[in-house]
C-alpha positions as CSV (number, residue, x, y, z in Angstrom):
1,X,147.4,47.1,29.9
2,X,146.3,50.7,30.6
3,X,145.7,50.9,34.7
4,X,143.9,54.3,34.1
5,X,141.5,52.4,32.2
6,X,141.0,49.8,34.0
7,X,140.4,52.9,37.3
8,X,137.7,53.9,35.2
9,X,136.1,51.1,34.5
10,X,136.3,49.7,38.2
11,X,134.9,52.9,39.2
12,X,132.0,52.7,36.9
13,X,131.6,49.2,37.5
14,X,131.2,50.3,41.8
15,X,128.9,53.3,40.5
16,X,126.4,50.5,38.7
17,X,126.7,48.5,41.9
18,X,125.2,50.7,43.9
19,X,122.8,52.4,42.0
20,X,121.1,49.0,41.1
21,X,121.2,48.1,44.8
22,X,122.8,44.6,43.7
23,X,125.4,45.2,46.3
24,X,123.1,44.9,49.1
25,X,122.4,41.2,47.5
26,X,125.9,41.0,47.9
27,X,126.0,41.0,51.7
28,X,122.1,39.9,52.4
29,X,121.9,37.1,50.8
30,X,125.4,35.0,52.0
31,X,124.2,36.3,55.8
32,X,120.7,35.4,55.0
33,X,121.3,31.5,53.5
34,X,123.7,30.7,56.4
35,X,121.4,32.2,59.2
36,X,118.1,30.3,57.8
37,X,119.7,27.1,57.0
38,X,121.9,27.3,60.0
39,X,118.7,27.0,62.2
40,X,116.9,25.3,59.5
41,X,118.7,22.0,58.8
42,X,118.6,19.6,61.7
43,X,119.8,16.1,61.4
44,X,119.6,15.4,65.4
45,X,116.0,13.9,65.9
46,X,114.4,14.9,68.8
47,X,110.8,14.4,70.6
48,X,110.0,11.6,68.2
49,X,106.1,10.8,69.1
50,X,106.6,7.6,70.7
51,X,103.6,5.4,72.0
52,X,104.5,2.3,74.5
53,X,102.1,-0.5,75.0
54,X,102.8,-1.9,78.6
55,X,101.3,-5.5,78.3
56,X,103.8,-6.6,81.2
57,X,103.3,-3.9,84.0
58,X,106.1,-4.8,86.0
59,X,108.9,-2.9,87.6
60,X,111.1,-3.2,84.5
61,X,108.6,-2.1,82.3
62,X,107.9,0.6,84.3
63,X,111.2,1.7,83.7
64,X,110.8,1.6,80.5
65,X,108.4,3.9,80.3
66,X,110.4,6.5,82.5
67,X,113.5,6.2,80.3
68,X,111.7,7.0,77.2
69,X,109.9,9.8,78.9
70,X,112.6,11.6,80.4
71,X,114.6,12.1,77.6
72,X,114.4,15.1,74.6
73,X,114.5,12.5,71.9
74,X,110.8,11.1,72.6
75,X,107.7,12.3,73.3
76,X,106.1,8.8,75.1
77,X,102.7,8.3,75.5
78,X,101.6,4.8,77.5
79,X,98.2,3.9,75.6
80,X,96.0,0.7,76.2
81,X,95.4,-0.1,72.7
82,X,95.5,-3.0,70.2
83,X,98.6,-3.6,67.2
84,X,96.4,-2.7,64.9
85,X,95.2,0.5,66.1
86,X,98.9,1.7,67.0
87,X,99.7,0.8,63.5
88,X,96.9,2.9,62.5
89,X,98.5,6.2,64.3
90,X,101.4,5.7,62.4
91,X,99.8,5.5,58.9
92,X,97.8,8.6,60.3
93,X,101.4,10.7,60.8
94,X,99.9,10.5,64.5
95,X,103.2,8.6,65.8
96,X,106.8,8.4,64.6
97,X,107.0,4.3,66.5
98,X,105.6,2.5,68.8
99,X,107.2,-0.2,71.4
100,X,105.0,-3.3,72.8
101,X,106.2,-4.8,75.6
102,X,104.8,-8.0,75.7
103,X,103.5,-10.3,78.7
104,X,105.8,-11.9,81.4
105,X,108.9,-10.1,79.5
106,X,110.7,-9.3,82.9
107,X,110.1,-12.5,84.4
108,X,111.9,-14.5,80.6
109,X,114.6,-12.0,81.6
110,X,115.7,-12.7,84.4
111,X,115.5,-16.3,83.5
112,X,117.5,-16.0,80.5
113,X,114.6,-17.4,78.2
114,X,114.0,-15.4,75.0
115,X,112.7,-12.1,75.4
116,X,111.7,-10.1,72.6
117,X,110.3,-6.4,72.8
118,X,108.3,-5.1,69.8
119,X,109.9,-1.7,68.0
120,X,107.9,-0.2,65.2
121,X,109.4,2.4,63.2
122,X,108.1,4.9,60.8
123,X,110.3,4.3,58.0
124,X,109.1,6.8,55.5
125,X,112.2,9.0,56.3
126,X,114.9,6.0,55.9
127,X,117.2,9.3,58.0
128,X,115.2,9.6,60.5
129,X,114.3,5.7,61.0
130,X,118.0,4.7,61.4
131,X,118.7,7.2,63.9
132,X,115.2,6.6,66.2
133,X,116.7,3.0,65.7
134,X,119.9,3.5,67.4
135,X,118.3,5.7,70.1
136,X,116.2,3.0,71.1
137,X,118.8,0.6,71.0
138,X,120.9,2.7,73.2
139,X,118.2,3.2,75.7
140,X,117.4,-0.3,76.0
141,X,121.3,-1.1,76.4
142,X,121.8,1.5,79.4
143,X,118.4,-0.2,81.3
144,X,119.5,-3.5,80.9
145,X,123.1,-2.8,82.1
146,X,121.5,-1.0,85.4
147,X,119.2,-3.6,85.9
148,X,122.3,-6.4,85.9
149,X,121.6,-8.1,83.1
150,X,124.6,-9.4,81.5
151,X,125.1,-7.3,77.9
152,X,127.9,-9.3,75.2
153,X,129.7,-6.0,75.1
154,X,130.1,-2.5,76.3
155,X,130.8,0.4,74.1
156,X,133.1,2.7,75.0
157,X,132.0,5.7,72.7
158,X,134.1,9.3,72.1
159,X,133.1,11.6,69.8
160,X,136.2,13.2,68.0
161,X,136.0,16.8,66.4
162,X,132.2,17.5,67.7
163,X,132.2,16.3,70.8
164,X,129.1,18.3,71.8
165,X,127.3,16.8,68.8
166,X,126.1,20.1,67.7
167,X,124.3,20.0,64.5
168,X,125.4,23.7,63.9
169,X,129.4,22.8,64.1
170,X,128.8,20.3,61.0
171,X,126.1,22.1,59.2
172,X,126.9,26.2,59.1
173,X,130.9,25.6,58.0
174,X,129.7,23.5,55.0
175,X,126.8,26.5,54.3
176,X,129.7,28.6,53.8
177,X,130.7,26.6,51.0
178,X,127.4,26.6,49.7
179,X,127.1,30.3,50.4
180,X,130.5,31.6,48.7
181,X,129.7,29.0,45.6
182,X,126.4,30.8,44.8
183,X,126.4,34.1,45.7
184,X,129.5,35.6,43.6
185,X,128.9,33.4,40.8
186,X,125.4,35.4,40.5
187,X,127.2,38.5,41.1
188,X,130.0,38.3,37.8
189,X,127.3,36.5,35.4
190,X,125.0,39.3,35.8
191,X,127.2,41.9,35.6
192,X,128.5,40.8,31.8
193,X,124.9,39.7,30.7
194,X,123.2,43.2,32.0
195,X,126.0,45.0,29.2
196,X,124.7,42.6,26.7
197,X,121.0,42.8,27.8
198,X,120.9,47.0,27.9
199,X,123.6,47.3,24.6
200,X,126.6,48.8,26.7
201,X,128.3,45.5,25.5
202,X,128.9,48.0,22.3
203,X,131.1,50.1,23.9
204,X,133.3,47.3,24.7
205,X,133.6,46.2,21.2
206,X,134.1,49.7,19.9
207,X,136.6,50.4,22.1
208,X,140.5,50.0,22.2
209,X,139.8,48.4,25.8
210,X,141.3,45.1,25.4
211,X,140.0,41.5,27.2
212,X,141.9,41.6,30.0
213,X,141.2,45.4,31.0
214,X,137.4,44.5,30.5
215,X,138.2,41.1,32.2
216,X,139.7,42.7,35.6
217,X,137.5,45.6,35.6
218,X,134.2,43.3,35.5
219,X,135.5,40.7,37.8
220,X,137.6,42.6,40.8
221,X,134.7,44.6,42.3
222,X,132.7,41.0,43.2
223,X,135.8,39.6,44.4
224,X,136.4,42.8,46.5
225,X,133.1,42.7,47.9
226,X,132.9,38.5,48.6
227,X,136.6,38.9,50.4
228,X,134.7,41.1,53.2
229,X,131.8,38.5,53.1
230,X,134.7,36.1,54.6
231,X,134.9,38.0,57.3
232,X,131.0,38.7,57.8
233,X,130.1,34.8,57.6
234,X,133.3,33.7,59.9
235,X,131.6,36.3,62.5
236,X,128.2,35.1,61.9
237,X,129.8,31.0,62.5
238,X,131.4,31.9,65.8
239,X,129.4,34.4,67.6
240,X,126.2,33.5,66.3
241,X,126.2,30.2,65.8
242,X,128.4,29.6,68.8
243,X,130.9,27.4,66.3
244,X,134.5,26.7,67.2
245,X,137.3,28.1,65.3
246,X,140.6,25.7,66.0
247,X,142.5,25.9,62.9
248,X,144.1,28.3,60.7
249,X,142.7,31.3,59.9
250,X,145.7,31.7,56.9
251,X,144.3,28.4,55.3
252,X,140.7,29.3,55.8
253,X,141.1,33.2,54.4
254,X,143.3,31.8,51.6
255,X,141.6,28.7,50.7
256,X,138.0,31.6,50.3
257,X,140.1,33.7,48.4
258,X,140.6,31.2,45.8
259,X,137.6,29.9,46.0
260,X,135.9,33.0,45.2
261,X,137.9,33.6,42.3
262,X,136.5,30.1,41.1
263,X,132.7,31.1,42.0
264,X,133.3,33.8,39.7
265,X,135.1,31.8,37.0
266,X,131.9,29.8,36.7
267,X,130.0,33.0,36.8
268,X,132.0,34.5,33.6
269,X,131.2,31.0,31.5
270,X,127.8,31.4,31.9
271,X,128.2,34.8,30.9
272,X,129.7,34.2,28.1
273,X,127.5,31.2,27.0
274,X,124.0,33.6,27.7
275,X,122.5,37.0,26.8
276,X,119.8,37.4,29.2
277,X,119.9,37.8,32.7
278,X,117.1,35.4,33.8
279,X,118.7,32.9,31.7
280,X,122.1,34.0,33.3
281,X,120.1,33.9,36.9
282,X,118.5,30.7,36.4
283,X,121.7,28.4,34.7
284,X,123.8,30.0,37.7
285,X,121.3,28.6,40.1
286,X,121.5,25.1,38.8
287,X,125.1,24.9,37.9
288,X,126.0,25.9,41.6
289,X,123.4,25.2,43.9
290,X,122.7,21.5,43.0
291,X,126.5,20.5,43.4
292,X,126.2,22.6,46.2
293,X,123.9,20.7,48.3
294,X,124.4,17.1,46.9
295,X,128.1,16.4,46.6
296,X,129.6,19.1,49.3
297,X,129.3,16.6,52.1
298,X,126.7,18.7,54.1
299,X,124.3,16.3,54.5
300,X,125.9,13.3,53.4
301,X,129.7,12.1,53.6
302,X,131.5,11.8,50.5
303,X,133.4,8.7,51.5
304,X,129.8,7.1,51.9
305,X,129.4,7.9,48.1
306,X,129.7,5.0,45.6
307,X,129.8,4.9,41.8
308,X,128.1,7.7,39.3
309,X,127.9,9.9,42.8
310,X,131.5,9.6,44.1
311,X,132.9,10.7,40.9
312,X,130.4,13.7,40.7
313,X,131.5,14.9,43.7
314,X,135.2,15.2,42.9
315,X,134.3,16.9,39.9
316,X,132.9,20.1,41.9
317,X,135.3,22.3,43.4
318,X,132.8,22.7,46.9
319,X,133.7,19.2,48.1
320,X,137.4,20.3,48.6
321,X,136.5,23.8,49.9
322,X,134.4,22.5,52.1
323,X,137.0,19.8,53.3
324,X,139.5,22.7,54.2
325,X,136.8,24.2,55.7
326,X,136.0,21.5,57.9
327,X,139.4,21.0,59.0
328,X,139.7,25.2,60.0
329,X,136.4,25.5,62.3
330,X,136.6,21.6,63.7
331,X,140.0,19.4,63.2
332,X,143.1,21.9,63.1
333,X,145.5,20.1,61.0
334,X,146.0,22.9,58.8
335,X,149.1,22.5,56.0
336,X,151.0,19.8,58.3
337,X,147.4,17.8,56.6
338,X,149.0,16.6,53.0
339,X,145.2,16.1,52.3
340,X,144.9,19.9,52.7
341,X,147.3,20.4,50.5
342,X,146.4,18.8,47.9
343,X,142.9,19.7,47.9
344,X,144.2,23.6,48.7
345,X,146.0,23.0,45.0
346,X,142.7,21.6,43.5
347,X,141.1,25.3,44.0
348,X,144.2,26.6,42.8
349,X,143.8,24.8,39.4
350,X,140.0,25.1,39.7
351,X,140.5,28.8,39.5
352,X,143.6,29.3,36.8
353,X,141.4,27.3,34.6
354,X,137.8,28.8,34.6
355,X,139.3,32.2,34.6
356,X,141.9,31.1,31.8
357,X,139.1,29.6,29.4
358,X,136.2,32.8,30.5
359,X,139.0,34.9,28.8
360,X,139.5,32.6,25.9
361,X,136.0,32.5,25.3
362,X,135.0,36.2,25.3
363,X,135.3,37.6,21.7
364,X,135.5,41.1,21.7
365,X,133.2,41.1,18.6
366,X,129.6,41.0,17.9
367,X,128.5,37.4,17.0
């Protein structure tokens, strides 16, 4: 292996970089997909159109009213109307539910008869319908335990990891993921498939530069550049995104290392396998952001995976970066976490063998 090759190479490699003005994509776009989504994604549902149909008027029900209007999660409107018409607003996307307190319903209360209060939920978001479902539910539990009326239970509720219940500490750390899967695995597809597309692939096969020299002259200048993009997106989590930071930043900066190396593993196969850049462009996009979004845990938690889906997701090496992740910005366990281990030797493999068969793959020949 020739070093002053490879120097040359590199060097031609950072030239192209610039000149094309790919390496602004290089720092944009990570910053960009973390900073949209990051403020984009929600899962907390808040000022939920809410109309309340006071057919008691009573005390109670006035308080009732006030709880559901002086809280962030519901907008609540108190409207004289009939079923039908309320049911009307919410097939109009006018109103996300609607609650019908019904006649004498404080006076069954207090007397222990059966007392029923109407909830009607939009459920065309199954999400957002469980989660205006516990709301309500907890509202309702927190008047009836002021008013003294004897509840079966209490719950005694703490929040571990998140104890704010920020929906930036459990969305922006698993956009990383997302972030550091795409982006270099764009970066070292198009960089092979551009020599192919333009016919500098020639000088390649003309040449007495062998695999590997090609190999680590293509692939170190994207790994360079996504290294300081570790940096950029940690800054981005904690001072823009106000996340916390109470694990290890060894396992975090190691654990993006690797997986870098593994985004542009998967980037080199699908340079291998195409030889125009769209196509490169648009099989990247699939192959990385689907997995991405689906089986990373973002929006859903693998362990509430079952089947087909469960599987899938250990297949993709996000779901473990993602987990190490997690555990550096939220738990802190670190490598005392045999979990994290294990999953920390996962990317390890994941990377040995997508670089191991890009290299078997690449003939230095023209097929």
């Amino acid at each position: 292996m020739k070093v002053g090759v490879i120097k040359a190479y590199l060097k031609k490699e950072f030239i192209d970089l610039w000149r094309s003005k790919m390496i602004i994509m290089v720092y944009l776009i990570p910053a960009m997909i973390v900073i949209l989504f990051g403020y984009g994604i929600r899962m907390e549902v808040i000022h939920s159109r809410t109309v309340i149909i006071d057919r008691d008027d009573t005390k109670l029900s006035h308080e009732i009213i006030r709880a559901f209007s002086t809280t962030k999660y519901f907008d609540a409107k108190v409207l004289n109307i009939t079923d039908n018409e309320a049911l009307k607003l919410i097939k109009q996307n006018k109103a996300d539910l609607f609650i019908i307190i019904p006649h004498n319903f404080e006076k069954n209360l207090m007397h222990s008869s059966d007392s029923e209060i109407a909830v009607y939920i939009d459920g065309s978001f199954p999400l957002r319908a469980t989660t205006l479902e516990g709301y309500v539910q907890g509202v309702f539990l927190n008047l009836l335990e002021k008013n003294g009326v004897k509840v079966p239970f209490k719950i005694n509720q703490r929040n571990f990891f998140n104890e704010s219940m920020r929906d930036e500490n459990g969305i922006v750390p698993g956009l990383i993921g997302l972030t550091m899967l795409i982006a270099p695995a764009i970066i070292a597809a198009l960089l092979i498939v551009k020599e192919k597309e333009v016919g500098t692939i020639f000088n390649f096969y003309s040449s007495p530069v062998s695999k590997i020299e090609f190999l680590i002259a293509k692939l170190i200048p994207p790994f360079v550049l996504y290294s300081l993009n570790t940096f950029i997106l940690f800054l981005i989590a904690v001072y823009i995104f106000k996340v916390p930071f109470k694990g290890s930043f060894l396992l975090y900066f190691l654990a993006s290392e690797i997986y870098i190396a593994i985004s542009i593993g998967i980037g080199l196969l699908v340079s291998i396998i195409t030889s125009r850049q769209v196509t490169a462009l648009v099989l990247t996009v699939l192959i990385t952001v689907i997995p991405g979004f689906l089986y990373s845990g973002i929006l859903m938690p693998i362990s509430s995976m079952t089947g087909e889906s469960y599987i899938e997701a250990h297949l993709f090496p996000v779901m473990y970066y993602n987990h190490l992740l997690y555990d550096a910005f939220l738990i802190a366990q670190g490598f005392n976490s045999p979990k994290n281990v294990e999953y920390f030797f996962i990317l390890i493999f994941y990377a040995i063998a997508l670089l191991f068969i890009g290299s078997l793959l690449l003939k230095k020949e023209l097929k």
